[in-house]
C-alpha positions as CSV (number, residue, x, y, z in Angstrom):
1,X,-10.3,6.1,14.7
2,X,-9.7,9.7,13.3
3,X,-12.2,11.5,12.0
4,X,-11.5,10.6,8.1
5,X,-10.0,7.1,8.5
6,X,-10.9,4.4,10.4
7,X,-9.0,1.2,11.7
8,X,-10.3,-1.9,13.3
9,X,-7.9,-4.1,14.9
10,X,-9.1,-7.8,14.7
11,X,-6.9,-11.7,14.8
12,X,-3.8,-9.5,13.8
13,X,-5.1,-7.8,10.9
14,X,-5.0,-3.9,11.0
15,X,-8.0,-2.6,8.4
16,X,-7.6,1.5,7.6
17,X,-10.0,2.7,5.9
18,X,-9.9,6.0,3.8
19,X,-13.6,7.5,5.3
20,X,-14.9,10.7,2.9
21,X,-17.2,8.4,1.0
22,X,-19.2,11.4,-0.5
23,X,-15.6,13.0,-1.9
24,X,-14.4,9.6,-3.5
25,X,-12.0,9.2,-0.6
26,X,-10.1,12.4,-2.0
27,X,-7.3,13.7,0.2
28,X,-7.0,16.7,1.7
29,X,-5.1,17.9,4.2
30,X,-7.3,16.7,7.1
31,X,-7.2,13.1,5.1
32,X,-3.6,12.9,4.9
33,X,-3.1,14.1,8.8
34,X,-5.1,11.4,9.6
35,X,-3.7,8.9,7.6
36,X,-0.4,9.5,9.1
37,X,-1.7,9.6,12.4
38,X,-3.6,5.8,11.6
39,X,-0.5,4.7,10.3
40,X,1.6,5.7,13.4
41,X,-0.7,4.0,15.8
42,X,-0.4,0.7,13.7
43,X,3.1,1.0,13.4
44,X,3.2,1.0,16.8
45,X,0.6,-2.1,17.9
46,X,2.7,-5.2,17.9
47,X,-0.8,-6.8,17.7
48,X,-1.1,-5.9,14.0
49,X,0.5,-8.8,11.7
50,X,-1.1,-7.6,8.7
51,X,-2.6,-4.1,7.3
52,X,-5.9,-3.8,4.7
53,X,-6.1,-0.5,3.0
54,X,-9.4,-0.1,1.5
55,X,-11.2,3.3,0.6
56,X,-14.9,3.4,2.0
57,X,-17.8,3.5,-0.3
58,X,-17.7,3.2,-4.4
59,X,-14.1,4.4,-4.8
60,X,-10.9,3.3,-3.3
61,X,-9.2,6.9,-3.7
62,X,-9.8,9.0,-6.4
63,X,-6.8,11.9,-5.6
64,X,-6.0,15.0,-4.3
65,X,-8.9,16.9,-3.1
66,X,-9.4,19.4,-6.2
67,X,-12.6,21.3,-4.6
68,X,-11.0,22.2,-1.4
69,X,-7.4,23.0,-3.2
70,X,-9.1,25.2,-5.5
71,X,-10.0,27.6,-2.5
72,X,-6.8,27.5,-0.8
73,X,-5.2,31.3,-1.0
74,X,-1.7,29.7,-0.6
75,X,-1.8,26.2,-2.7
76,X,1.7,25.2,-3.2
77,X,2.2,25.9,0.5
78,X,-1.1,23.9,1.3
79,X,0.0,21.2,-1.0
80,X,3.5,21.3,0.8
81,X,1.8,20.4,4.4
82,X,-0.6,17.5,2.1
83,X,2.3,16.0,1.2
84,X,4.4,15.9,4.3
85,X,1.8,13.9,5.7
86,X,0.6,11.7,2.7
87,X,4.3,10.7,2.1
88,X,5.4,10.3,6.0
89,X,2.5,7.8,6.0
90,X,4.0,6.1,2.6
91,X,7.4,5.6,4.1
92,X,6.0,4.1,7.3
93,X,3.6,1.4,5.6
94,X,7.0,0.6,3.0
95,X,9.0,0.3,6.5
96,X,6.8,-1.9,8.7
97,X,6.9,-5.6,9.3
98,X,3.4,-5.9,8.8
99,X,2.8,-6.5,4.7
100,X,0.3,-4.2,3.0
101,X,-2.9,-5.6,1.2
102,X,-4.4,-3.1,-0.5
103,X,-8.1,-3.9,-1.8
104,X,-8.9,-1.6,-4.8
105,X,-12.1,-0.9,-6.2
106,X,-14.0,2.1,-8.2
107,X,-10.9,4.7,-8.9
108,X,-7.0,4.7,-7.9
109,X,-6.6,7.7,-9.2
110,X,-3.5,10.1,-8.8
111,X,-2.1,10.1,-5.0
112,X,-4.9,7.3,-4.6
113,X,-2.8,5.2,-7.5
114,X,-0.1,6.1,-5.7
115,X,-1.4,4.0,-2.0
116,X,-2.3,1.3,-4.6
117,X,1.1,0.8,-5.6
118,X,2.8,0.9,-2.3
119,X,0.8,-2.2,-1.2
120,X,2.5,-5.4,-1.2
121,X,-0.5,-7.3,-2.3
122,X,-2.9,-5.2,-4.1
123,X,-6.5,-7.0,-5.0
124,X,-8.7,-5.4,-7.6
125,X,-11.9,-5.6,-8.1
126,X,-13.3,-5.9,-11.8
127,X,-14.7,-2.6,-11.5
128,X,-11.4,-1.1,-10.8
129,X,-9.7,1.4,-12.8
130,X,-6.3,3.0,-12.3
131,X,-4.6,6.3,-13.6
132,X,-2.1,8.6,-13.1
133,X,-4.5,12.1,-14.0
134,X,-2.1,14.7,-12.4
135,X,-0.9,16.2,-15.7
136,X,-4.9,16.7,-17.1
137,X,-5.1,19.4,-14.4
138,X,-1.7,21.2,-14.5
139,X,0.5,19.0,-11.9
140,X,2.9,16.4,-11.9
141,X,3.0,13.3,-9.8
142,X,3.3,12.6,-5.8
143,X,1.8,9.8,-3.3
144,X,5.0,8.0,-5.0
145,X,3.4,7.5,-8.3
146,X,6.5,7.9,-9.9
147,X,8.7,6.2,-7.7
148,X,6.9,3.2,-7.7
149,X,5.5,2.5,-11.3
150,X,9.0,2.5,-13.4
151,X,9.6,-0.3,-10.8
152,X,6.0,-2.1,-11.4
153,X,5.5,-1.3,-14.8
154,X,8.6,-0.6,-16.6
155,X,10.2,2.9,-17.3
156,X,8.5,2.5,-21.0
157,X,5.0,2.3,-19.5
158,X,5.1,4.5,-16.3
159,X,6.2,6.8,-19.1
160,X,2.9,6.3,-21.3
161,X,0.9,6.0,-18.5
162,X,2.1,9.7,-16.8
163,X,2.5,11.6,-19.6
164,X,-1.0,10.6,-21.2
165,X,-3.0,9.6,-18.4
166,X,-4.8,6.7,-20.3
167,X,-6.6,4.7,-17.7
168,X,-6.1,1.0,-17.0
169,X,-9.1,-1.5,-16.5
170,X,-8.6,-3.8,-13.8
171,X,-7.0,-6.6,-15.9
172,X,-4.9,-4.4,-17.8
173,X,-3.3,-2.8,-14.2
174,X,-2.6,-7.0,-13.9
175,X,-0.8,-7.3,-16.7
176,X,0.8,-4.2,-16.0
177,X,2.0,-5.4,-13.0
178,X,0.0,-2.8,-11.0
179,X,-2.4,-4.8,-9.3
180,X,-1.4,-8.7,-8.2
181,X,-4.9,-10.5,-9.0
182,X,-8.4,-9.4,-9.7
183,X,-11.6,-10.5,-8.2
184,X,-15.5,-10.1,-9.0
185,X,-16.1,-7.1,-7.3
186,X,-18.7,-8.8,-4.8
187,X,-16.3,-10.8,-4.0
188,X,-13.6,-8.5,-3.2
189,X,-14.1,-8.2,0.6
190,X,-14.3,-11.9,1.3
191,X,-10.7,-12.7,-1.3
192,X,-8.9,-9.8,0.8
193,X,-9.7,-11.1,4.2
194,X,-8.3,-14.6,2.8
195,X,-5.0,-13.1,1.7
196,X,-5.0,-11.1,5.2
197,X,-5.6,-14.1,7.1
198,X,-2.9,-16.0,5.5
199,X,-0.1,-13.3,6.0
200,X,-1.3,-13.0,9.6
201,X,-0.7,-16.3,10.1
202,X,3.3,-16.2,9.1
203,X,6.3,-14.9,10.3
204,X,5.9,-11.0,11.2
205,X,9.3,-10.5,11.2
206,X,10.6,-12.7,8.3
207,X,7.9,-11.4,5.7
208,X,9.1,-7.9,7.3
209,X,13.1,-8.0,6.2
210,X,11.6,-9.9,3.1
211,X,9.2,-6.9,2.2
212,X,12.0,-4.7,2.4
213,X,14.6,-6.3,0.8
214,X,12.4,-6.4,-2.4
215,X,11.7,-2.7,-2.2
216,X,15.7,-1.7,-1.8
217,X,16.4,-4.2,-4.8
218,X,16.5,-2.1,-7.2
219,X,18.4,0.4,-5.8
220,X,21.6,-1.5,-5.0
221,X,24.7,-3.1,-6.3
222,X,24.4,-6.9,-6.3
223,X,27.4,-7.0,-3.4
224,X,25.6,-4.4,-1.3
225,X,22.2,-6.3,-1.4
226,X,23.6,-9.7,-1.1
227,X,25.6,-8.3,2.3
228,X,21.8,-6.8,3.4
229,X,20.6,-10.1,2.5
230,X,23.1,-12.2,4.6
231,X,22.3,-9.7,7.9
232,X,18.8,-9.6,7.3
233,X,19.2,-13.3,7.3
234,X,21.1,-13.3,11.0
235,X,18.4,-11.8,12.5
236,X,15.7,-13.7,11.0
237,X,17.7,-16.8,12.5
238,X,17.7,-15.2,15.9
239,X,14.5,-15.0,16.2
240,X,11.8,-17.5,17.8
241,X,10.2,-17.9,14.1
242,X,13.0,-19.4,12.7
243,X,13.4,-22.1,15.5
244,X,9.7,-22.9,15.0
245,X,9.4,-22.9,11.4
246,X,12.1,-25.0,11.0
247,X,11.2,-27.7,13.4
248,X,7.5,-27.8,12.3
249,X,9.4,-28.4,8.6
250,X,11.5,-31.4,10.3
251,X,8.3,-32.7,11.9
252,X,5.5,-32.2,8.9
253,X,3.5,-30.5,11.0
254,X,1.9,-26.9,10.0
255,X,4.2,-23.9,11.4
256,X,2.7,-22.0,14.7
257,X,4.2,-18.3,14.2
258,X,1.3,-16.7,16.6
C-alpha cells in the first residue's frame, strides 16, 4: 500500500483503491506516482487474476488536482512529470492479463473519466456521473480521454462530449457505451465483487490476448489482426487452460482454470 492508493490482494482479485477521500480522489503528482507504483506491483503478482479500481469515499475520481496545480511555479513541467506517471500506469492496466473492473460512483471526471474508460468492465452506480471538464478550465484532454472515447462512444459523441463538457448521468454513460451496466448505488460493492469473482475464476491468460485483441481492433487492417488473432490463438492452445477447458467441455463438467 502507498501512501495515496491502496491494494488488497484476496482469491485472485487485485482491489486499488484511489485513497485522497477529502480531495475527490484528485491526482496529483504524488497520486499518480503511486498509482504507477500499485500498478507495477500487480503487474507483477501472478496471484492477481482480476483488478477492481474503485476511488475511496463519495467520488470515484474527480480529475487533476486543480488546488495543488494552481501553486505549482512551473505547471506545464509539473503536469509533464503527472502525466508520465498517470499514463505509464494506463498502458500497464491496457497490457496485463488480468481484466480491469472499474466500479464508478460520485464523479469520473477528466483524467478520472479517463481510468473509467480504460476498464474493461466498468460498473456504475446510479449516482454516477461522467464528464470530460478539461476545456471549462483552459486544458485539453489526457488520462486517454480522447483515445478511448471515439472508440466507446463514436467520434460524433466524444466530439460533443469534449468540446462542451455536458455531463452524463449514469444511464446515459450506458447508452453511451461508457459504462457496461449500472447498479443501485448500495449495491455497487456487492455487483462488482460478483463480476470480479467470475473473471477470477477463468482463464488468465485467454481473457488476457482476448482483452488485447479488442483494444488493437481498431487500429489494424483486417489481414494484420486476423494474423494477431491466429498467433494469439497458438499460444492460447499451448497453454494448460486450453487442455482443461476443453476437456471439462467434452465431459459437461464446470472448467477448473485455478
Amino acid at each position: 500500500m502507498t501512501a495515496t492508493v491502496s491494494l488488497d490482494v484476496a482469491d485472485g482479485v487485485g482491489t486499488m483503491t484511489l485513497n485522497r477521500p477529502d480531495a475527490g480522489n484528485a491526482i496529483d503528482l504524488a497520486l499518480a506516482r503511486d498509482l504507477h507504483a500499485t500498478v507495477v506491483a500487480v503487474e507483477r503478482d501472478l496471484a492477481v487474476r482480476v483488478v477492481v479500481l474503485r476511488g475511496a469515499g463519495a467520488n470515484f475520481c474527480v480529475g487533476g488536482d486543480l488546488r495543488s496545480f494552481s501553486q505549482c511555479e512551473n505547471l506545464p513541467a509539473e503536469l509533464r512529470e503527472v502525466t508520465t506517471h498517470l499514463h505509464a500506469a494506463i498502458v500497464a492496466l491496457a497490457r496485463m492479463d488480468a481484466p480491469i473492473v472499474v466500479a464508478v460512483h460520485g464523479s469520473a471526471a477528466g483524467a478520472g473519466l479517463g481510468l473509467a474508460c480504460g476498464g474493461d468492465i466498468v460498473v456504475a452506480a446510479d449516482n454516477a456521473r461522467f464528464v470530460v471538464a478539461y476545456t471549462r478550465v483552459g486544458l485539453n484532454p489526457d488520462g486517454g480521454t480522447s483515445w478511448f472515447l471515439p472508440r466507446l462512444t463514436g467520434l460524433r459523441t466524444a466530439q460533443e462530449l469534449t468540446l462542451t463538457n455536458r455531463a452524463l448521468d449514469a444511464e446515459a454513460a450506458r447508452a453511451a457505451g461508457i459504462a457496461t451496466r449500472v447498479v443501485l448505488a448500495d449495491a455497487l460493492a456487492a455487483e462488482v465483487a460478483a463480476v470480479a469473482s467470475e473473471l477470477a475464476a477463468g482463464p488468465r491468460h485467454a481473457l488476457g490476448e482476448a482483452k488485447r485483441l479488442l483494444r488493437t481492433s481498431l487500429d489494424e487492417t483486417l489481414a494484420v489482426h486476423l494474423e494477431a488473432e491466429a498467433s494469439a490463438l497458438v499460444r492460447s492452445a499451448g497453454r494448460p487452460d486450453a487442455v482443461e477447458g476443453i476437456a471439462a467441455f467434452l465431459a459437461k463438467r464446470p472448467a477448473d482454470f485455478s
